[in-house]
Each structure stands twice: as structure tokens, then as C-alpha cells.
Steps between C-alpha positions, in 0.01 A plus 500: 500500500117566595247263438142491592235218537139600465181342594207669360266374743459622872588211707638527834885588557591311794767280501308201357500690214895532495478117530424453104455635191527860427630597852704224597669622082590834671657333771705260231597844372608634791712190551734552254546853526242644284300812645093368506168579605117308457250732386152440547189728454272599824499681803787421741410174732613492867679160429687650178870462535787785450621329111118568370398796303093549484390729255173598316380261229506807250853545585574129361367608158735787446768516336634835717480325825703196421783750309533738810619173671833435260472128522728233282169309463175353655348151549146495505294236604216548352370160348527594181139632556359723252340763737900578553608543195514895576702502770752267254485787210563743794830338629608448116411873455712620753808385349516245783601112432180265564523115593145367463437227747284270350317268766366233267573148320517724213195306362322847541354481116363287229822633326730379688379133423179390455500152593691566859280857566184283429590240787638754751130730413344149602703440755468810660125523505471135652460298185243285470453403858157660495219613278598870670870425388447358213303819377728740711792330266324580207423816571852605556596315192270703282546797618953475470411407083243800451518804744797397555652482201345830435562725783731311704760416306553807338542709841749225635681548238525903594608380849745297394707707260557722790722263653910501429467166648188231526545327774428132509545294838610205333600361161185382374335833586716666294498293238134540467552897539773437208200369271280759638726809448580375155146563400464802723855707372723241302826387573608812650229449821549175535867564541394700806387162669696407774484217767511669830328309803332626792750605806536267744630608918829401518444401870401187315778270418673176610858529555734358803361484814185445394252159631550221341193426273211296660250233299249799453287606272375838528144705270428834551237692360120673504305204536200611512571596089358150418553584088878627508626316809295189455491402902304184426817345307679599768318307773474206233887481426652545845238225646599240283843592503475509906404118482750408225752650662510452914776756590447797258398794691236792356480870557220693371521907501217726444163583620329161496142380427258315703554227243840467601480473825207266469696314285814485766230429795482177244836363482604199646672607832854400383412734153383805682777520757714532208287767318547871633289770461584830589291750317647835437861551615719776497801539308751334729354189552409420153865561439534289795292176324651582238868379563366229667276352240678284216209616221206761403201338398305740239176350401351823320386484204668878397721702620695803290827439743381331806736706792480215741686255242747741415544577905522154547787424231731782702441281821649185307151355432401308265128567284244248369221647297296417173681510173212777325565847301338647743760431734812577295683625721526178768661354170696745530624415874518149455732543221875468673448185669245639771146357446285309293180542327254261506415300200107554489268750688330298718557328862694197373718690292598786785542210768722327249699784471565603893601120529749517219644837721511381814692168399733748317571684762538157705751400237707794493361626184400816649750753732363823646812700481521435183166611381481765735852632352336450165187724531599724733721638270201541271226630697676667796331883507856606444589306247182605290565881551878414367336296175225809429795715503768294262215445244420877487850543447522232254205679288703856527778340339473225323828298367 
């Protein structure tokens, strides 16, 4: 078999970008036998690695060029944006099988539920926090029920009937696609919807031989993103859980803000010995704090998959984040006995929650081998290449 990923955007092609999504795909191909390359458009890069095909953009949008390369199928991550929708139509044209890899919540449209894709537009935009969010908010709102509704939707819909699969990364994504596609094509395209998560390396896992799990708790993320990854709950959660709480130890990942470390310069002395933060780390030793740390703290307020949760969860972690729709897919990972969601959106209600984990794990309510075994087996690179392939073959012959 010959499968292709495709990223119609010209990022680097080093091997960071083998570390995830589209390329790190084409290395879950490779894994179980299945010939694969990452194409990207743009010139050549000194960094780019042997398994990466650059190509003209133009070359993306026809139909010829993806036929001369006699492929079983592509995925392309493409974000189900609409300025892609011809290199889509170009794949399909070519006679070549097309997984659409759709990066999103699924809330993308008024159609796929109002109520929910009104308080993710919110959400997203910063709410009310501020007469500039408030009016940002509204804005956005306005514009997904008229121009939207208009022009929008009816190109989506274009990209999306190009797809022999619509990929979803978790269940409540694609049931929002499901109610989407419905509207778009019927029952035939929303058929096509499939769950099919974001690869995951499978040099992260906990299995024998491994550390035994320590009383961490371990955040990673952009924190300087003060709407998505909300750093101020952050700081406000771990410092009261710090003095509730005089053993628990905290890692914090990512590049960090003065506010943070102002806010660490603060701690009592006992609190901010036990507080870590190590800005940007490579791979390895996230991996490393990873299957150390007992849970992963998410305080964002949206996420479409949220990579670190799902990396965590193959290191035998356990995840804490807010119970929202616009992050469906932590409910998701918390669902076979590894996490919990916390019962309100606010500081009480996320400290609340990492208390109720870390007694769990305290109490043996919570073993790393066995939710390591459990997701691994999900969202190992691998193991998604062998579930894009089955469902393909599922749709070619049906029962």
C-alpha cells in the first residue's frame, strides 16, 4: 500500500515536524508496513528530512500530479479551511482516496449547533472580559449567522464532500460533523464521519521498567496565550492547591511570562521550592516529566485535541481540565477511568477537581499501566495509520 500525508502549508521539515501531526502520520504508516511520504509545498529547506516531498503549491491543486504518484490514499491536514478546498477536489479528482483531517471541536458552524457554536464564538474571542472582547465576540458572532451563512457555509460544504472520510479527533467532534454533514450532503456524508485522533510518538508509554509515579502535577503550554491557555488560573489553582496540599509537587512547561515568574518570586518559600519552571523543553524531557508526574493540569479554556493531554495519557497520566464543549475532547480522555473534569469553570471548581485526582491516585483509584495500555492503543501514530486504513476498507466494502 502507498499512502501520503499532505500539509498544504510550507512549514519546516525537520524532525520536529515528524514529531506530530501530518509527519509523525507518515511515520505511523511506515510503522506498519505501509509505503509513505509528507508532502508539503515550497522550496526545499536545509533542515528538510529524506521522508518529505516539497512541491509547488500549483502542483497541490492538480489532479495530474497526485495520479502520476499511484497512491491508495492521502490524509490532508488542512483544517478543514476553505482556501483548501481545491487541493481536496484535486486528490478526489485523481481517483485517489482522501481522509480529511479536521482540526476542530467540530463547533466550526452555526449549523452544527447553535447554542454550543455561540459559546465557543464567545469563548474564543475572550468573552466578555473586556469592552474590546466583548465587541470582538460579537463581531465574530455576527459575522458566522450572515457572511457566514452565506459564503462560508456553502464552500465548506464543497470541501467536505471531497472527503471519503471526515475526520474527527474525538467523538464529540464527530458528532457535531454528523449534524453538520447531514445538512451539508445527507446521510450519505455524514456516514463518511469517522473518529480518528491525532498520532501520538510511541516513544511515549508506561510499561515495565518504567519510574514509579511521583506526587506531581505537571501544565504545559503557550502561556503567554492569556485567552486559550488562561495562565492566570493557572497561577491561581496551583497556589492554593500548593498550601492545601504540603507535599504535591508542580511542573510548568512552556515559554513563561513575567507574571509567572513574578508570581513564583511570591510564593511562600516551602510553595516555590515545590513549583518548577522550566520554560521550553525538548522532546525528551517532557517525556521525561511526564512519567514522573501523576496528572496534567489543562486550564484552557479551548482546545480542538489538546496534544499534551493525549501525550500525557500514553505516559500513564492522569488529566484534570474544565468540563466545556469547547474542550470535548478532554471528556473524551477522562472517559476510561483516567481524569476528571471539574464541576464549574472557575478556580474553586478546577482546584476541587486536581484534589479529587490526586487522592485517587493516593487511593489506588488510578494505575499508569493501565491507562497508558488503554490509550496507547488509541492514539499511538501506528495505531492511527492501522484505524485510517480498516475504515477505508470498511467503506469499500461494506457488510
Amino acid at each position: 500500500m502507498r499512502w501520503f500525508t499532505c500539509t498544504p502549508f510550507a512549514f519546516g521539515g525537520g524532525p520536529d515536524f515528524f514529531a506530530r501531526d501530518s509527519g509523525l502520520l507518515c511515520r505511523g504508516f511506515r510503522m506498519i508496513g505501509v509505503e509513505s511520504m509528507a508532502v508539503m509545498p515550497g522550496e526545499r529547506k536545509p533542515e528538510d528530512v529524506a521522508d518529505l516531498i516539497r512541491t509547488d503549491y500549483a502542483n497541490l491543486e492538480s489532479a495530474e500530479w497526485w495520479r502520476a504518484h499511484k497512491l491508495d490514499g492521502v490524509v490532508l491536514y488542512a483544517w478543514g479551511a476553505l482556501r483548501y478546498r481545491r487541493v481536496a477536489k484535486a486528490i478526489r479528482d485523481s481517483g485517489t482516496r482522501l481522509v480529511l483531517n479536521q482540526d476542530s471541536s467540530g463547533l466550526v458552524s452555526p449549523l452544527s449547533g447553535i447554542w454550543p457554536w455561540l459559546r465557543e464564538q464567545a469563548v474564543l474571542n475572550g468573552g466578555m472580559a473586556s469592552p474590546h472582547t466583548t465587541i470582538r465576540s460579537a463581531v465574530a458572532i455576527a459575522k458566522g449567522l450572515t457572511l457566514g451563512l452565506l459564503r462560508t457555509e456553502p464552500l465548506r460544504a464543497v470541501h467536505l464532500r471531497q472527503g471519503d472520510i471526515i475526520a474527527a479527533l474525538h467523538p464529540d467532534a464527530a458528532e457535531n460533523y454528523r449534524r453538520l454533514c447531514r445538512i451539508y450532503g445527507g446521510k450519505d456524508l455524514a456516514a463518511r464521519v469517522a473518529v480518528i485522533p491525532h498520532a501520538i510518538s510511541p516513544s511515549l508509554s508506561y510499561g515495565e521498567g518504567s519510574l514509579a509515579k511521583q506526587n506531581r502535577i505537571i501544565a504545559i503550554g503557550r502561556w503567554d496565550d492569556v485567552i486559550q491557555k488562561r495562565p492566570a488560573l493557572l497561577t491561581e489553582v496551583i497556589g492554593r492547591l500548593l498550601s492545601r496540599d504540603s507535599h504535591v509537587a508542580v511542573d510548568i512547561v512552556g515559554n513563561l511570562t513575567e507574571r509567572i515568574r513574578a508570581w513564583h518570586h511570591g510564593l511562600p518559600p516551602d510553595a516555590a521550592r515545590r513549583v518548577h519552571l522550566h520554560g521550553k523543553l525538548p522532546h525528551e524531557e517532557i517525556r521525561r516529566l511526564l512519567l514522573a508526574a501523576r496528572v496534567l493540569y489543562c486550564p484552557s479554556a479551548y482546545e480542538s485535541f489538546h496534544i499534551a493531554s493525549a501525550e500525557a495519557l500514553c505516559c500513564g497520566c492522569s488529566v484534570v481540565a474544565a468540563d466545556m464543549p469547547t474542550l470535548a475532547s478532554v471528556r473524551w480522555f477522562v472517559s476510561r477511568d483516567s481524569g476528571t473534569l471539574a464541576a464549574t469553570d472557575d478556580a474553586n471548581g478546577h482546584l476541587e477537581a486536581l484534589v479529587r485526582e490526586l487522592s485517587l491516585w493516593e487511593t489506588g483509584g488510578r494505575d499508569p499501566m493501565t491507562i497508558s495500555g488503554i490509550w496507547t492503543e488509541i492514539l499511538h501514530a501506528d495505531k492511527v495509520a492501522e484505524r485510517i486504513v480498516k475504515v477505508i476498507a470498511e467503506r469499500q466494502n461494506p457488510r
